[in-house]
C-alpha positions as CSV (number, residue, x, y, z in Angstrom):
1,X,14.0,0.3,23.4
2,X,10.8,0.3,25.0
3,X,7.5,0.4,22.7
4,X,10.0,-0.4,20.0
5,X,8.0,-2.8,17.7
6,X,10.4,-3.6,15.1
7,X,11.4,-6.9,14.2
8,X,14.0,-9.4,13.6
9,X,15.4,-9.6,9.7
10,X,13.7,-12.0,8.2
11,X,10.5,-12.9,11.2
12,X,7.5,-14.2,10.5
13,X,4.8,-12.4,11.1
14,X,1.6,-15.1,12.3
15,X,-1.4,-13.9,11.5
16,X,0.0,-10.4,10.5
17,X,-2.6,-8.0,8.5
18,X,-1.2,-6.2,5.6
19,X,-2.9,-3.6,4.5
20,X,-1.9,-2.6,0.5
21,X,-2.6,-0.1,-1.9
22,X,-3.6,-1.4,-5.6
23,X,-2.6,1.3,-8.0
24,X,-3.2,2.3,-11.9
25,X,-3.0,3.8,-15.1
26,X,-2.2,2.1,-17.8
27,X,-3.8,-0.8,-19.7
28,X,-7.0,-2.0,-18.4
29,X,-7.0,-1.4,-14.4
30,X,-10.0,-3.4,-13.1
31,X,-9.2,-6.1,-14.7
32,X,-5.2,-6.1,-13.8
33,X,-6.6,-5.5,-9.8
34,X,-8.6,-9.3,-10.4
35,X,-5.5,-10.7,-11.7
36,X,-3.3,-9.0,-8.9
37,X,-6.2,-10.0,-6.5
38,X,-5.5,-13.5,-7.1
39,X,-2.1,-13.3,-7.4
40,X,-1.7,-11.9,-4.2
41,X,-4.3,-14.7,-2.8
42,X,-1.9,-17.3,-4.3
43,X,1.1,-15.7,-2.9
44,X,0.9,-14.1,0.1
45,X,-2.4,-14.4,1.5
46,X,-6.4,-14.3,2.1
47,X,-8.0,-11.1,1.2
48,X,-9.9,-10.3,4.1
49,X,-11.3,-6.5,3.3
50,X,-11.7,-4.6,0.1
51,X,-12.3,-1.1,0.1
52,X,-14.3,0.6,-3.0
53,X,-12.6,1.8,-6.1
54,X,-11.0,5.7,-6.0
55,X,-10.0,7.0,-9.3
56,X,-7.6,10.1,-8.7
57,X,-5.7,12.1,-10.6
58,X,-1.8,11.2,-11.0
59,X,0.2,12.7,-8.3
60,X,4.2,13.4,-8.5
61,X,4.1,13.5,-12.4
62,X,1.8,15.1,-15.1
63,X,-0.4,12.7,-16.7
64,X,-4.1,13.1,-18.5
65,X,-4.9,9.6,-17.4
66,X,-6.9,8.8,-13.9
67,X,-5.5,6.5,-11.5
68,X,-7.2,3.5,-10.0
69,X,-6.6,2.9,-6.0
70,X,-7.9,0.4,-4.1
71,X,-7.2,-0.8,-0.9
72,X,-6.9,-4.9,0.5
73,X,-6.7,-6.5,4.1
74,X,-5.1,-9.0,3.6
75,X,-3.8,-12.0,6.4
76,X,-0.4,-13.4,6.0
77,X,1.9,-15.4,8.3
78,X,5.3,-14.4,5.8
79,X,8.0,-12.3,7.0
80,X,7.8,-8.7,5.8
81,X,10.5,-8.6,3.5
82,X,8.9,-12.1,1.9
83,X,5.9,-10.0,1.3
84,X,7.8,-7.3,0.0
85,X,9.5,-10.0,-2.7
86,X,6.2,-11.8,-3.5
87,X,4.7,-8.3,-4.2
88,X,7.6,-7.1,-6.7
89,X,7.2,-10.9,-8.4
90,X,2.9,-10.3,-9.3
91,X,4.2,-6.7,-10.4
92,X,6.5,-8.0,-13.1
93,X,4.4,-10.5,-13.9
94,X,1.2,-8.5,-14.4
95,X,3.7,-6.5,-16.9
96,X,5.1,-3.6,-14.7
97,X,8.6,-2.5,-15.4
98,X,10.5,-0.1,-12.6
99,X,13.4,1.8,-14.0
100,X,16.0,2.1,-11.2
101,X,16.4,5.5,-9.9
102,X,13.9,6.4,-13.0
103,X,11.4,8.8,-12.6
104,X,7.8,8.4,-11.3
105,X,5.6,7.6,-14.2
106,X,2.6,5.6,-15.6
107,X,2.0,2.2,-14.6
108,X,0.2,-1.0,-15.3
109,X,-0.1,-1.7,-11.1
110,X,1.6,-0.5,-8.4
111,X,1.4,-2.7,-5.3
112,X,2.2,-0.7,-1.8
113,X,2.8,-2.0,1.2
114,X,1.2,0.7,3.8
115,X,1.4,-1.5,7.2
116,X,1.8,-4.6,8.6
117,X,-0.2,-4.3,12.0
118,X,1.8,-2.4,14.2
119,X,5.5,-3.4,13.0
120,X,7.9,-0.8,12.1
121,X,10.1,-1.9,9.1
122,X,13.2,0.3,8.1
123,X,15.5,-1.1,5.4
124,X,17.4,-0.8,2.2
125,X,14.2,-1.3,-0.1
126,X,11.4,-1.8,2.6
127,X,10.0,0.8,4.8
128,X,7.0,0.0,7.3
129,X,4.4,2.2,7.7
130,X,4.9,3.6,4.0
131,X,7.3,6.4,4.7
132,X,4.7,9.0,2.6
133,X,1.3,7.2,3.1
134,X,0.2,10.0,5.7
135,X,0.9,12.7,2.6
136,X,-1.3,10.9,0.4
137,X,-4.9,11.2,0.1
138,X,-5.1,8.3,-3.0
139,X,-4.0,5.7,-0.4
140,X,-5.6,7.4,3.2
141,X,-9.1,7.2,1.0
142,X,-9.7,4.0,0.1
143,X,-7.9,2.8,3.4
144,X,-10.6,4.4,5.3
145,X,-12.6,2.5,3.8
146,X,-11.7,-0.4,5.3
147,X,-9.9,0.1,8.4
148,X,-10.5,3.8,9.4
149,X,-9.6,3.4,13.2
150,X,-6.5,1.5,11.9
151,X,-3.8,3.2,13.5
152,X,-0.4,4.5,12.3
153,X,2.0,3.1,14.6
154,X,4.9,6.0,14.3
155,X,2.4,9.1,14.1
156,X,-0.4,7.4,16.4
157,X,-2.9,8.7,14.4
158,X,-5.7,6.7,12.8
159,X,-6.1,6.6,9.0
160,X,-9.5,8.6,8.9
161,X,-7.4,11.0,11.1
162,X,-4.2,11.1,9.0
163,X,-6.8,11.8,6.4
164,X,-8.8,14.4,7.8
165,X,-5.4,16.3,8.9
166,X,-4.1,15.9,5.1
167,X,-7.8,17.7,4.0
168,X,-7.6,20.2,6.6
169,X,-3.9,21.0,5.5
170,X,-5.1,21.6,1.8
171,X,-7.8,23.8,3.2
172,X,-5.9,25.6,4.9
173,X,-3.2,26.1,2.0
């Protein structure tokens, strides 16, 4: 399929920037983004760009706790489902538990992958570009941040754009 930028199960992806959303509630969220920071140093690659912290307001469940977001760049030569793996490993070992198929809830960190350049990703358990990051402001922000003109490779649409279109839809609601 022309254009068609997805890959092969399991290629590596030389040089590839990942950019990932930091998220949290729970416990003490600064300090579990350092430890996540390093883990994810460690494990999948160098931190190249961090944007600014955005404390939001839960989304998808009611909660009287603020959310921390932040944002990383980060360069990686792994294959995107190795990412994905090494992600889910610094989770559960910065403390988060997932129920399966439980709700949406509080959480010690969330790790997201939102893109990996311009590769499309679509399978059981990992979806590239983040099949809601265009719907949510707490992950547009602090990517705009960093890579504003970064562009969504399915809606060809920047991030400061996906952004401003998701401000002017709540506008206009």
């Amino acid at each position: 399929m022309e254009g068609d930028r997805r890959i092969p199960l399991g290629a590596m992806c030389k040089g590839s920037e990942v950019l990932m959303l930091l998220g949290a509630d729970l416990g003490d969220p600064p300090n579990t983004f350092s430890r996540a920071e390093k883990a994810l140093e460690e494990e999948i690659g160098r931190i190249r760009a961090r944007s600014r912290d955005h404390w939001t307001h839960a989304e998808g469940f009611d909660s009287d706790l603020l959310f921390l977001n932040r944002a990383l760049v980060l360069t990686t030569d792994l294959a995107p489902e190795e990412v994905l793996r090494r992600s889910l490993g610094i989770e559960i070992a910065l403390g988060r538990v997932r129920v399966p198929d439980g709700p949406v809830g509080p959480r010690v960190i969330d790790l997201d992958i939102l893109l990996i350049g311009e590769l499309v990703v679509d399978r059981p358990g990992l979806r590239v570009p983040h099949p809601r990051m265009h719907q949510r402001a707490f992950a547009l922000g602090p990517a705009a941040d960093i890579v504003p003109g970064l562009r969504h490779p399915l809606r060809g649409r920047t991030v400061l754009e996906l952004l401003r279109d998701l401000h002017a839809g709540e506008d206009a609601a």
